[in-house]
GUKEDREN-154163 format. One record per residue (C-alpha): residue number from 0; x, y, z. Coordinates in nm, 4 decimals. Layout:
N
{pos: NUM | px: X | py: Y | pz: Z}
...
//
This chain:
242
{pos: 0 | px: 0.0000 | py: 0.0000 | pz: 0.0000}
{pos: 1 | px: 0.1452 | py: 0.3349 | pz: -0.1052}
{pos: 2 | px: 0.0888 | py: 0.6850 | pz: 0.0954}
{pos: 3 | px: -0.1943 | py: 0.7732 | pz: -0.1257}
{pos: 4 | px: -0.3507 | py: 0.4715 | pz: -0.0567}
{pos: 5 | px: -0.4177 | py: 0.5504 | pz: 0.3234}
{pos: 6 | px: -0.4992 | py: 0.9474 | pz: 0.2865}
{pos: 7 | px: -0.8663 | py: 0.8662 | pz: 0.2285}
{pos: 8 | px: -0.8772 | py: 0.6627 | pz: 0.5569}
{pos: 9 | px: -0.7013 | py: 0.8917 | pz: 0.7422}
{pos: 10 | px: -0.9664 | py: 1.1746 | pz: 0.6292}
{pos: 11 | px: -1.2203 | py: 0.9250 | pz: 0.7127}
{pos: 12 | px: -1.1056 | py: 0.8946 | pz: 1.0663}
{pos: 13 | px: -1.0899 | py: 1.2375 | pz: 1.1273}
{pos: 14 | px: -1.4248 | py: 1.2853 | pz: 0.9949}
{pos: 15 | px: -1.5517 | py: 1.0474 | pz: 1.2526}
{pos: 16 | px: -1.2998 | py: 1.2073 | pz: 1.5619}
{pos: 17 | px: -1.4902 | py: 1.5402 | pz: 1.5009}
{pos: 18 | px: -1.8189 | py: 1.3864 | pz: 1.4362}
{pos: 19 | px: -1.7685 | py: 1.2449 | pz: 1.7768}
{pos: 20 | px: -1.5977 | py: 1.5494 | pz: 1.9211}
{pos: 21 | px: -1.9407 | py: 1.7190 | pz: 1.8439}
{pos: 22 | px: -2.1404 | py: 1.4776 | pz: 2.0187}
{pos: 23 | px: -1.9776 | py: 1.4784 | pz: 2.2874}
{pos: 24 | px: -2.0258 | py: 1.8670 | pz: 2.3373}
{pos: 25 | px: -2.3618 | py: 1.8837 | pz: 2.3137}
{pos: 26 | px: -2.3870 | py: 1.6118 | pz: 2.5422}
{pos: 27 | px: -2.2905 | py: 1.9429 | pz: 2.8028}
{pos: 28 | px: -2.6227 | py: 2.0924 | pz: 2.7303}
{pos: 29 | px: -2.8141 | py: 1.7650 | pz: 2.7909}
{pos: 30 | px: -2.6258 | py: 1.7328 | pz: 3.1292}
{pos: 31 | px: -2.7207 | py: 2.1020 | pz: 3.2101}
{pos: 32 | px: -3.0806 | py: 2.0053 | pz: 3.1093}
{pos: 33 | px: -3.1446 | py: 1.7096 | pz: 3.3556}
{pos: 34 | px: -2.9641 | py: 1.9558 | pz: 3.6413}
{pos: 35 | px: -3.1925 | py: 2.1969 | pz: 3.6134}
{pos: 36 | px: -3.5255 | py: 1.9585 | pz: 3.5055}
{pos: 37 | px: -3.4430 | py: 1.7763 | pz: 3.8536}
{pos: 38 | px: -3.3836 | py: 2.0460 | pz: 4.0589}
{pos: 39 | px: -3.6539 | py: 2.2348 | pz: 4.0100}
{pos: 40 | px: -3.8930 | py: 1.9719 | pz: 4.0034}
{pos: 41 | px: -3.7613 | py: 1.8642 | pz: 4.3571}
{pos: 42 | px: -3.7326 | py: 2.1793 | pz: 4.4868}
{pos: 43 | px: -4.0433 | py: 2.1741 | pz: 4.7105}
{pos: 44 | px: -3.9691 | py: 1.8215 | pz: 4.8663}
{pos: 45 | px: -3.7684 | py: 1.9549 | pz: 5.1497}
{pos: 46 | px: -3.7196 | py: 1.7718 | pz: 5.4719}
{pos: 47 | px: -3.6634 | py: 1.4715 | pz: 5.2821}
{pos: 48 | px: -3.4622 | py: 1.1777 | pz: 5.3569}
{pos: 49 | px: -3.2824 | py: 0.9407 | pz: 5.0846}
{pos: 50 | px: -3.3544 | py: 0.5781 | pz: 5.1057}
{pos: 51 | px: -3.1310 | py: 0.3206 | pz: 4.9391}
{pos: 52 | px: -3.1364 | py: -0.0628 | pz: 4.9069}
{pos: 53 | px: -3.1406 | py: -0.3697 | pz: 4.6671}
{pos: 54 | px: -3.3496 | py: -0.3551 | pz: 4.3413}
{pos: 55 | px: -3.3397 | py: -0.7537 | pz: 4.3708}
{pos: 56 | px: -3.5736 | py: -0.7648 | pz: 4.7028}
{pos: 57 | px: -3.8946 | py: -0.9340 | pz: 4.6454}
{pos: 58 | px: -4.2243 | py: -0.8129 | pz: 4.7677}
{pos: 59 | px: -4.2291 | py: -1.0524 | pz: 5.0697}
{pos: 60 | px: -3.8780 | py: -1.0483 | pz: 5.2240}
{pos: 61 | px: -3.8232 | py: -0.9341 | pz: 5.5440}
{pos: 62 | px: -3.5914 | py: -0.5957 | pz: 5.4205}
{pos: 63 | px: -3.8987 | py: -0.4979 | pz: 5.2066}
{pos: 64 | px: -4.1770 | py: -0.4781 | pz: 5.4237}
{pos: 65 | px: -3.9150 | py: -0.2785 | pz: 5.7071}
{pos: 66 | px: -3.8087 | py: -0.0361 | pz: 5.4402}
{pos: 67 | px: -4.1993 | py: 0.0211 | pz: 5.3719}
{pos: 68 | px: -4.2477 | py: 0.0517 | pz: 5.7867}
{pos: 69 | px: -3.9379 | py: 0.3274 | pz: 5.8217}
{pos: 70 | px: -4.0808 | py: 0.4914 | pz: 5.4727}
{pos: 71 | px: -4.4167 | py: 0.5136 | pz: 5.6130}
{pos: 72 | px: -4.2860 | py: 0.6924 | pz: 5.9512}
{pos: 73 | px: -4.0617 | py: 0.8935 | pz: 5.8159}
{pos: 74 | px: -4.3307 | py: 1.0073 | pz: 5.5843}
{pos: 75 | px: -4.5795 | py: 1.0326 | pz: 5.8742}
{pos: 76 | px: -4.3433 | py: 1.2203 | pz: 6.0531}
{pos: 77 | px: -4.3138 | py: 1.5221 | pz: 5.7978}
{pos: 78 | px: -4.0194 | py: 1.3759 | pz: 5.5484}
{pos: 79 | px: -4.0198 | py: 1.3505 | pz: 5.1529}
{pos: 80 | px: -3.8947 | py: 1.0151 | pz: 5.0889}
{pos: 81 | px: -3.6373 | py: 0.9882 | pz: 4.8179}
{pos: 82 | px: -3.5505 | py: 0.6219 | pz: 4.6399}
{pos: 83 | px: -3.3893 | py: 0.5247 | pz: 4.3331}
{pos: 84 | px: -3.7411 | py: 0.4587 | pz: 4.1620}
{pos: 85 | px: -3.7036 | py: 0.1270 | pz: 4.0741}
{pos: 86 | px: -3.8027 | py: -0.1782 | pz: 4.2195}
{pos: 87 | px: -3.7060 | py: -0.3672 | pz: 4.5532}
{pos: 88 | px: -3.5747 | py: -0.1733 | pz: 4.8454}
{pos: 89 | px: -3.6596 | py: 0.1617 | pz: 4.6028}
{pos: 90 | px: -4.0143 | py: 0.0308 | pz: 4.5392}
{pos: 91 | px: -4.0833 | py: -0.0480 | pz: 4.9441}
{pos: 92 | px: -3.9107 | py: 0.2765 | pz: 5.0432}
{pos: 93 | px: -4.1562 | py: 0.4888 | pz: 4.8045}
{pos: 94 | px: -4.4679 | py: 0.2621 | pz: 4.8786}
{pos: 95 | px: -4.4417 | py: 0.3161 | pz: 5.2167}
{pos: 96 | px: -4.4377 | py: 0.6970 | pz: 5.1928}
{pos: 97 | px: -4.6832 | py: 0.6776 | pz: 4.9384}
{pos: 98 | px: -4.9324 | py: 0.5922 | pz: 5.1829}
{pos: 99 | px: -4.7962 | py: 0.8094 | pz: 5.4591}
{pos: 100 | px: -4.8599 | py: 1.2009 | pz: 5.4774}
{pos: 101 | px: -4.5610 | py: 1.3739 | pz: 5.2628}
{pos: 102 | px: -4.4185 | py: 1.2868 | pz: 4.9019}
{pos: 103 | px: -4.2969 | py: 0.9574 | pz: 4.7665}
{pos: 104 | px: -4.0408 | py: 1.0600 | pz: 4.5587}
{pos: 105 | px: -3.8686 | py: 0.8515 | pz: 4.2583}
{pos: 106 | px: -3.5463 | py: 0.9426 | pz: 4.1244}
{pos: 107 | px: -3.5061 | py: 0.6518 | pz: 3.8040}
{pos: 108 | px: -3.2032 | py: 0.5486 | pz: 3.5885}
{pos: 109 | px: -3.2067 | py: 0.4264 | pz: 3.2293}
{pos: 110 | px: -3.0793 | py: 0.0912 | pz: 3.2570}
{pos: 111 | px: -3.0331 | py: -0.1852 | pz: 3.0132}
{pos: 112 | px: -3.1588 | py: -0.4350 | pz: 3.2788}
{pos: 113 | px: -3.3342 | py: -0.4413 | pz: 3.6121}
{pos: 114 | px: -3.4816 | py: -0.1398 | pz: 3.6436}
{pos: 115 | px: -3.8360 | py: -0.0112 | pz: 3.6050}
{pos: 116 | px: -4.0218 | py: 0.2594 | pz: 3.7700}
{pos: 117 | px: -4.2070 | py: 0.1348 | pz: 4.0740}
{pos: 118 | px: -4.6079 | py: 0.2988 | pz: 4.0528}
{pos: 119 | px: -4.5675 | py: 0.4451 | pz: 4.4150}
{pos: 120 | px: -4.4500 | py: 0.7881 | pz: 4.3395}
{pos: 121 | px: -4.6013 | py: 1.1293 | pz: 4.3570}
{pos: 122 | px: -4.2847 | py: 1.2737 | pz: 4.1900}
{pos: 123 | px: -4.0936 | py: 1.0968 | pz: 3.9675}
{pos: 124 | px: -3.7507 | py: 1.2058 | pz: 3.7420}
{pos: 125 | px: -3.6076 | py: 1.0005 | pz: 3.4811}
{pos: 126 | px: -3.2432 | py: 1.0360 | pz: 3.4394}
{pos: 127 | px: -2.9972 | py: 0.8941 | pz: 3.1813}
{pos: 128 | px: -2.6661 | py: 0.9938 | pz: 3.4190}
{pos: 129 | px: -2.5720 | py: 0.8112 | pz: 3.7095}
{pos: 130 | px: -2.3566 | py: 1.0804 | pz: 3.8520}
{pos: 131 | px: -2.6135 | py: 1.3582 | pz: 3.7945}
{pos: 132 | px: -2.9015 | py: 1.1422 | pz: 3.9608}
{pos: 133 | px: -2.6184 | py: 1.0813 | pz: 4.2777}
{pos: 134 | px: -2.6159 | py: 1.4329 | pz: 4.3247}
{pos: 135 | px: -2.9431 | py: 1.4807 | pz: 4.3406}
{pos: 136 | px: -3.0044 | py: 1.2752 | pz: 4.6149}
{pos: 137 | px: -2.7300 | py: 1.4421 | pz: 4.7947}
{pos: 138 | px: -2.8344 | py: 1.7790 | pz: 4.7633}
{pos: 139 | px: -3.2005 | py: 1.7211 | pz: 4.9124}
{pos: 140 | px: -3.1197 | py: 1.5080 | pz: 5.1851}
{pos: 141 | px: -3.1359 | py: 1.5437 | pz: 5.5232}
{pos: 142 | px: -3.0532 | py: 1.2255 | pz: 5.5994}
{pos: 143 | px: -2.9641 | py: 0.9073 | pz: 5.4454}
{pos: 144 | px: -3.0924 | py: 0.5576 | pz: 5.5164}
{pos: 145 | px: -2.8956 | py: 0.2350 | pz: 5.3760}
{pos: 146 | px: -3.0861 | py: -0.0767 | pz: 5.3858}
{pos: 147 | px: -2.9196 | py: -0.4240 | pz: 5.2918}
{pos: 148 | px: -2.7797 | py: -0.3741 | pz: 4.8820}
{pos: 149 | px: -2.5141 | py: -0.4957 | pz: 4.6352}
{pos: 150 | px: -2.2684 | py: -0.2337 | pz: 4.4715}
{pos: 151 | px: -2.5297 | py: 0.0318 | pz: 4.3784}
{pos: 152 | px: -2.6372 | py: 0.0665 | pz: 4.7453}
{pos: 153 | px: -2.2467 | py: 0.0575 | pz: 4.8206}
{pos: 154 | px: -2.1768 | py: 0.3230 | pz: 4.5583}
{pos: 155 | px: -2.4264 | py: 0.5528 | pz: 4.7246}
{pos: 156 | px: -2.2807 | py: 0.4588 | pz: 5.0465}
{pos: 157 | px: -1.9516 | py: 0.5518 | pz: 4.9521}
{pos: 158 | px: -2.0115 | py: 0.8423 | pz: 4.7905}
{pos: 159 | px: -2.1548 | py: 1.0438 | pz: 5.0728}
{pos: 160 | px: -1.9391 | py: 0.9234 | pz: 5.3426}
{pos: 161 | px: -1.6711 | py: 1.0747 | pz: 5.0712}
{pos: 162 | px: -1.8272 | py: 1.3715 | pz: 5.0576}
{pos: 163 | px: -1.9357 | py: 1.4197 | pz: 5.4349}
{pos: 164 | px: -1.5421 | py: 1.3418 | pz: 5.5053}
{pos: 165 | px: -1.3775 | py: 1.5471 | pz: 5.3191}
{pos: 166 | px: -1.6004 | py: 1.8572 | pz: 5.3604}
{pos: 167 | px: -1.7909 | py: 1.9131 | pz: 5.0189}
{pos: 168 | px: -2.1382 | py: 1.8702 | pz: 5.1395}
{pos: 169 | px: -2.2946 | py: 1.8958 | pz: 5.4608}
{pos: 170 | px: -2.2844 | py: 1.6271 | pz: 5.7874}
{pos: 171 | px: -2.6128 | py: 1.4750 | pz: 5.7833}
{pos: 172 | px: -2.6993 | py: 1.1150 | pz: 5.9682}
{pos: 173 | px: -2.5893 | py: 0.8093 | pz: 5.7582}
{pos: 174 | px: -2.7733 | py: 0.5497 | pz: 5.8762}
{pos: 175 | px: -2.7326 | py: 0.1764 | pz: 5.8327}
{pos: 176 | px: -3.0242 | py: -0.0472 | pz: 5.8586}
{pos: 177 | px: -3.0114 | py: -0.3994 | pz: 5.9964}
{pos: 178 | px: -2.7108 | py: -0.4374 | pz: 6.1630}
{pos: 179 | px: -2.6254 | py: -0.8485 | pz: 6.0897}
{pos: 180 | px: -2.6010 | py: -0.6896 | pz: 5.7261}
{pos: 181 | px: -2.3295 | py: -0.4580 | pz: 5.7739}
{pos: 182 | px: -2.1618 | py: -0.5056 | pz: 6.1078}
{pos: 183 | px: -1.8636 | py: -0.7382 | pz: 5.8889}
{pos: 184 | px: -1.8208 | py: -0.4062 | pz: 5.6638}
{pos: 185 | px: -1.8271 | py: -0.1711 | pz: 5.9311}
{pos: 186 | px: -1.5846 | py: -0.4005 | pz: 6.1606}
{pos: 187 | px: -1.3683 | py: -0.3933 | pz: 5.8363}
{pos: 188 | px: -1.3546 | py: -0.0137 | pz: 5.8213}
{pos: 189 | px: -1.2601 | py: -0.0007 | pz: 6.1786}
{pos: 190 | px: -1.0303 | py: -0.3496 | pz: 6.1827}
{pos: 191 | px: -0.8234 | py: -0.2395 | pz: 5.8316}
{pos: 192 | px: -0.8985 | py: 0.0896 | pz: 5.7339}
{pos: 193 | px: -0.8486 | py: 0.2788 | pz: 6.0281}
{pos: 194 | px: -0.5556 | py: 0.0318 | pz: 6.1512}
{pos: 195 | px: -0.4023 | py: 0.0968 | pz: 5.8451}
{pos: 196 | px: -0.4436 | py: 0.4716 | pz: 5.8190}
{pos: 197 | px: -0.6520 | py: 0.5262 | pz: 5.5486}
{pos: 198 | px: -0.9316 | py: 0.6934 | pz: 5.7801}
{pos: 199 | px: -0.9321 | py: 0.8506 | pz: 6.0822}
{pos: 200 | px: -1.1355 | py: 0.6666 | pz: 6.3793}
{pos: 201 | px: -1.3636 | py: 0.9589 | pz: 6.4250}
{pos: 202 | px: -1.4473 | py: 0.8533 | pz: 6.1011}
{pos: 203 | px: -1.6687 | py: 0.6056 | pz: 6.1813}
{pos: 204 | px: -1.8561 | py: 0.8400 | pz: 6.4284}
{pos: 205 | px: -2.0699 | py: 0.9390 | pz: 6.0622}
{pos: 206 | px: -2.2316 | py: 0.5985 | pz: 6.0611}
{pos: 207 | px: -2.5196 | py: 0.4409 | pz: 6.3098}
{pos: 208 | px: -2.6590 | py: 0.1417 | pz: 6.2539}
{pos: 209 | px: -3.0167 | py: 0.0751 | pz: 6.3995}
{pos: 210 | px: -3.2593 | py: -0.1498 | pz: 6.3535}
{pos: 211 | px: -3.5935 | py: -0.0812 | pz: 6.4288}
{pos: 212 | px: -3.8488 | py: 0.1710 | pz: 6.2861}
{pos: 213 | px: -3.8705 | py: 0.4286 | pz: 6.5113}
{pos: 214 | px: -3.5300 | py: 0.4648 | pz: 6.5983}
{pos: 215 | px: -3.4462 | py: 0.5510 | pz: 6.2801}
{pos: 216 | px: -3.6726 | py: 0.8279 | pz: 6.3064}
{pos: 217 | px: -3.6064 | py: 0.9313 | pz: 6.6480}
{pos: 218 | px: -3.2202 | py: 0.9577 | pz: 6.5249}
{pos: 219 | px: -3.3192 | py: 1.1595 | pz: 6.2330}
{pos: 220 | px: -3.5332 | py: 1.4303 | pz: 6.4472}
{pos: 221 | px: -3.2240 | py: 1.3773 | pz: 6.7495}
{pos: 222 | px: -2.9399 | py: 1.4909 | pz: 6.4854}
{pos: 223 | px: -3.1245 | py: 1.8154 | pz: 6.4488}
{pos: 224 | px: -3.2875 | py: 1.9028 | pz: 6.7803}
{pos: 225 | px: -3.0727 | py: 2.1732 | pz: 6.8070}
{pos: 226 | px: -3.0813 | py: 2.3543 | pz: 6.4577}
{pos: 227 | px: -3.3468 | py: 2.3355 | pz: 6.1762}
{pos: 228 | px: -3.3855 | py: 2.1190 | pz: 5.9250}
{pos: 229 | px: -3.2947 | py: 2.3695 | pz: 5.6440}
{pos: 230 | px: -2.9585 | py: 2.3987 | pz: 5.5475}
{pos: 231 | px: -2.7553 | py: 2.7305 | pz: 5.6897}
{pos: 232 | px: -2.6088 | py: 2.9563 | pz: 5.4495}
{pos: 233 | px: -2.2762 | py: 2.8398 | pz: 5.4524}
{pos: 234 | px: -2.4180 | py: 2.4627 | pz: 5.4055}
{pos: 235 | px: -2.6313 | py: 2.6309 | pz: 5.0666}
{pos: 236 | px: -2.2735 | py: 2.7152 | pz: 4.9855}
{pos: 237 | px: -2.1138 | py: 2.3994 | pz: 5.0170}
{pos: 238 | px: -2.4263 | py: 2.2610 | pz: 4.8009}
{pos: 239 | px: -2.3726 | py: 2.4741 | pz: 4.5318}
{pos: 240 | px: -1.9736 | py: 2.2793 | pz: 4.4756}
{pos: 241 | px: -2.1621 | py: 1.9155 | pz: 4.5057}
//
């Protein structure tokens, strides 16, 4: 093949680099468009607490029906209820505010597989971006609760202890539901991580776990006895960098 011979292909590929190029800049605007679609769609759900769990729980396992219980209190109690939208844990945690006194609200991801909005939701958001969905249920929390999951409900996990630790959004109460679940990963944190170095031991003081109901609730309303439930000025601040 002589240098002539691969000019066309080369043009060809650099046809296809900017074609692509191109995409992905307009892409910008569609991530700008589901920012400000969600947040002003969810701007009136405030208290609201973010509920995360398996999408593989089935209607009659234990985990579902006490996600429903702590969904229904915490909605009785005066909190939005935030899930993932889907079904499982997300489809117990938005039933059981669904029937309770304040918003059921569903915050879906496009998936290939698995997911499919669950019916109990009086706001629901569709989004095709896992990272601007996770902020989303960051920014309108007051508090987080982690039932038993696989990596998703780790991911979420993760992702606001991250953020809590190192200062980019507010402290709110992480709380772990069920503690034969996650006692092994929290004994690991404690046993390797902080052993090791990689956290500090006051670290740990951002997780609970609790198991029943009310406590859950009771923590929730304990955290902020002493302040409201709105975040302070400075916190809006620290919101606005998420």
């Amino acid at each position: 093949m002589n240098g002539s011979e691969k000019i066309p292909k080369m043009q060809g590929a650099d046809i296809a680099g900017h074609a692509y190029s191109a995409r992905e800049s307009w892409r910008v605007f569609e991530i700008m468009a589901e920012f400000v679609e969600a947040t002003e769609r969810l701007s009136c759900i405030r208290p609201a607490v973010s509920v995360f769990g398996s999408a593989r729980t089935p209607v009659d396992h234990a985990y579902y029906k006490l996600t429903e219980e702590i969904s229904r209190q915490l909605s009785d109690a005066g909190f939005s209820v935030i899930s993932g939208g889907g079904p499982g844990i997300m489809e117990a945690a938005n039933k059981g505010a669904f029937f309770g006194k304040s918003p059921s609200v569903g915050l879906n991801i496009q998936l290939p597989f698995e997911q499919h909005t669950n019916p109990y939701q009086n706001i629901s958001q569709t989004f095709r971006h896992f990272f601007a969905r996770k902020v989303m249920f960051v920014k309108f929390a007051t508090a987080y609760v982690v039932m038993p999951g696989g990596f998703g409900t780790l991911d979420e996990l993760m992702e606001a202890l991250t953020l809590v630790q190192t200062g980019k959004t507010r402290k709110i109460p992480i709380i772990l539901v069920h503690g034969p679940y996650w006692r092994g990963l929290v004994d690991w944190f404690r046993d390797t991580l902080v052993k090791e170095g990689t956290i500090n031991a006051d670290d740990l003081d951002l997780i609970q776990i609790i198991d029943e109901p009310k406590d859950v609730v009771d923590a929730i309303f304990k955290y902020y006895e002493t302040r409201g439930f709105e975040p302070s000025p400075a916190e809006r601040e620290m919101l606005l960098s998420l």
